[in-house]
C-alpha positions as CSV (number, residue, x, y, z in Angstrom):
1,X,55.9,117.1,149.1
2,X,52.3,117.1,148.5
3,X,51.0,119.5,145.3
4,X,47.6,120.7,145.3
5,X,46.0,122.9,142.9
6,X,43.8,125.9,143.8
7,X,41.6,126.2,140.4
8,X,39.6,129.4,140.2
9,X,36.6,128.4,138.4
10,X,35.0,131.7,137.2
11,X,36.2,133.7,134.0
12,X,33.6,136.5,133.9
13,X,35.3,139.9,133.6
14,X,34.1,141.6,137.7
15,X,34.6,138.1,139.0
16,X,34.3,138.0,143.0
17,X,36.5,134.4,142.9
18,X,39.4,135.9,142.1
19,X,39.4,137.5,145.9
20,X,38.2,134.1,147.2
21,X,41.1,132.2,145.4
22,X,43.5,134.7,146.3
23,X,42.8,134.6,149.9
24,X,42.6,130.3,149.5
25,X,46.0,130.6,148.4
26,X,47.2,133.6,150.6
27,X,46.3,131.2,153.6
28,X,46.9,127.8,152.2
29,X,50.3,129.3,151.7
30,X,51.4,130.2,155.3
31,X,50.9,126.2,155.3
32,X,54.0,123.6,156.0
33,X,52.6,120.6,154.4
34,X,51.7,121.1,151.3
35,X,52.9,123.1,148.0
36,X,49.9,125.2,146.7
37,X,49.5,127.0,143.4
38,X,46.6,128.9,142.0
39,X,45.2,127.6,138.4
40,X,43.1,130.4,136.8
41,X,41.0,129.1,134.1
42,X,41.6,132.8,132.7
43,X,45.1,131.3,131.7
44,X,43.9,127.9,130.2
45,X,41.0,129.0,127.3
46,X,39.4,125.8,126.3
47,X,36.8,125.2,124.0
48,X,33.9,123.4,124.5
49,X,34.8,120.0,124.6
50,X,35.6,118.8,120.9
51,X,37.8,115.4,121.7
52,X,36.9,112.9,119.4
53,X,36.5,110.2,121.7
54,X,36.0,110.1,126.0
55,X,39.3,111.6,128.0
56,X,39.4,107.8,129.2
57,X,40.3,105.8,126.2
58,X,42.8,107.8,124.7
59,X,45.3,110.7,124.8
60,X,44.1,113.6,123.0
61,X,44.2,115.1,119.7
62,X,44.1,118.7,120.7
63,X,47.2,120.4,121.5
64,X,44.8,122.7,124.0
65,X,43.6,119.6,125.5
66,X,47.1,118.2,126.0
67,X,48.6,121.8,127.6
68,X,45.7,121.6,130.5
69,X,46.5,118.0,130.8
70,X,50.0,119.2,131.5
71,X,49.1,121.6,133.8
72,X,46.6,119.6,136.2
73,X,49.0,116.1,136.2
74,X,51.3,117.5,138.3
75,X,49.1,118.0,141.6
76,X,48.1,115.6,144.3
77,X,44.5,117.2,144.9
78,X,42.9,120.6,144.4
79,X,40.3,123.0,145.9
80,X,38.3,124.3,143.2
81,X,36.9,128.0,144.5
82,X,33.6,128.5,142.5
83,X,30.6,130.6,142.1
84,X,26.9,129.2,141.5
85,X,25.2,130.2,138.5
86,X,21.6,129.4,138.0
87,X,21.9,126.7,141.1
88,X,24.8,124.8,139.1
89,X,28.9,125.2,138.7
90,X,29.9,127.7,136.2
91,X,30.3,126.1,132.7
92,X,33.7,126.9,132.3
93,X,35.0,124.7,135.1
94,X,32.5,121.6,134.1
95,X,34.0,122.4,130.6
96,X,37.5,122.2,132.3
97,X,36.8,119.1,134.1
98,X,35.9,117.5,131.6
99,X,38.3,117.6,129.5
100,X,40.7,114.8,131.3
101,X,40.3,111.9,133.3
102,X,43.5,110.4,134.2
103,X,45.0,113.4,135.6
104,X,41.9,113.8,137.9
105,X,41.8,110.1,139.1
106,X,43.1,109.2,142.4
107,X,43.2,112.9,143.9
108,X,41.2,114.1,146.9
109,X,39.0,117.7,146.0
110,X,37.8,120.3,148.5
111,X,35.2,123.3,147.3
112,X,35.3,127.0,148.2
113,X,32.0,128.0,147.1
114,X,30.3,131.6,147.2
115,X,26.8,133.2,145.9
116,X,23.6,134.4,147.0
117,X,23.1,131.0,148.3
118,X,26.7,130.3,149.3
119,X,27.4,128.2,146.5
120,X,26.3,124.8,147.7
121,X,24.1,123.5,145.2
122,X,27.2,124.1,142.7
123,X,28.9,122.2,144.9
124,X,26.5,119.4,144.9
125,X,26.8,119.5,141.3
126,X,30.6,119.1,141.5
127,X,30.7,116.8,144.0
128,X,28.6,114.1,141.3
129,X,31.0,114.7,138.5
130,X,34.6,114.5,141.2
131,X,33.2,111.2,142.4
132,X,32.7,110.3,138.4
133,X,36.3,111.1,137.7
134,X,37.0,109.0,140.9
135,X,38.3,111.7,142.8
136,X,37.7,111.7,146.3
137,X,35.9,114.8,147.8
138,X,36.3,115.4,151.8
139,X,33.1,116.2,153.5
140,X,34.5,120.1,154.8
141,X,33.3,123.3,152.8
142,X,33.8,126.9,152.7
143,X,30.0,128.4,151.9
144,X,30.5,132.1,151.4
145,X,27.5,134.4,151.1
146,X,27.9,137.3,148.8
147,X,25.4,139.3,150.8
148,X,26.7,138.6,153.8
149,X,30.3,138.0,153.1
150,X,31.1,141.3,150.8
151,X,31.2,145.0,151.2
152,X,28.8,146.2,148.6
153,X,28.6,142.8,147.1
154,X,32.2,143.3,145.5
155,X,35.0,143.3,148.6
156,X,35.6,139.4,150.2
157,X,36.0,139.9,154.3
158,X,36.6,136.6,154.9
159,X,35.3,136.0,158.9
160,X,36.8,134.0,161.7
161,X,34.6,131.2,160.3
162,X,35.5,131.2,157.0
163,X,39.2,130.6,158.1
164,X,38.4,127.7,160.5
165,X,36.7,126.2,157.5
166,X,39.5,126.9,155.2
167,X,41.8,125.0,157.6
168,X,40.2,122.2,158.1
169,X,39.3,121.9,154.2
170,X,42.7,122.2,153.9
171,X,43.6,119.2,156.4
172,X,41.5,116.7,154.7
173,X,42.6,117.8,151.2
174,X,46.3,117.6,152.4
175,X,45.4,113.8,154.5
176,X,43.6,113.2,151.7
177,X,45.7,113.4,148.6
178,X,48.8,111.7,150.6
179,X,46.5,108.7,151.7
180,X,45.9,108.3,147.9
181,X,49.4,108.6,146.8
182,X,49.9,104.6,146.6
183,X,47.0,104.5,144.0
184,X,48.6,107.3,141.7
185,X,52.0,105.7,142.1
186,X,50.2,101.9,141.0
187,X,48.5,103.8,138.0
188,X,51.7,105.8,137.0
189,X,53.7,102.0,137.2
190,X,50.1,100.7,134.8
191,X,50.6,103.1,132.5
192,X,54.4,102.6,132.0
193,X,54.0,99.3,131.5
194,X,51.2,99.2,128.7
195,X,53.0,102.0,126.9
């Protein structure tokens, strides 16, 4: 069955994600075709990127490196719930990202995004670096506004929109990520060979 990973991308202590990711999952969940599983970046403290050479020529050094390398091979595609900070993606996740390459390759990527702004230009930001790691992003998007979209700025109420959204995010992360299954299965087959 199809994997994907739900990655909350904010680590700030208060963080409004962890309501977004929560309801992602709490949704994604009632779901018959697909496995889904929250990643909290809380859980996976990396440092700022310190591989001695590029995620793409080499397995790591860095026993951190090769834990969250672990954790994100696994899964078929994600949905990364993020904030925007300063019209960008929080620097923990870019961190995250960037650590690997081969276990983002070949996966499809929706965004949940939320701010003042809804989070889109974060998004457009992410969207860049996915298609970099040659992940393929699907067009949908959750944009949640956190003046609109929270009680006092701090409690998620999702609307009727949001969860259309969410659902057909989740369709073309689901279609997605099985459509690209014959590429991961030709680079797995790559890799056993050269090794």
């Amino acid at each position: 069955m199809i994997r994907i990973g739900i990655i909350l991308g904010s680590t700030r202590p208060n963080r409004n994600g962890q309501q977004v990711a929560r309801w992602v999952l709490d949704t994604a969940s009632r779901r018959g075709d697909a496995e889904f599983e929250l990643i909290d970046l809380r859980d996976h403290p990396l440092p700022h990127f310190d591989e001695p050479v590029a995620p793409m020529f080499g397995p790591s050094v860095h026993e951190h490196t090769r834990a969250w390398a672990e954790r994100i091979a696994p899964f078929d595609g994600f949905v990364m719930v993020t904030p925007e900070y300063n019209h960008s993606a929080p620097g923990v996740l870019k961190n995250a990202i960037d650590h690997l390459f081969a276990q983002w390759a070949d996966k499809a990527v929706g965004f949940v995004s939320y701010g003042a702004g809804g989070g889109v230009r974060a998004v457009e930001h992410l969207r860049l670096v996915c298609s970099a790691l040659c992940m393929a992003d699907v067009s949908a998007q959750v944009v949640i506004s956190v003046l609109t979209d929270f009680e006092n700025y701090t409690a998620f109420q999702p609307g009727d929109r949001h969860a259309t959204a969410l659902n057909t995010l989740l369709d073309q992360v689901v279609a997605w990520s099985a459509a690209l299954a014959p590429l991961r299965q030709a680079a797995a087959e790559t890799t056993l060979i050269n090794s």
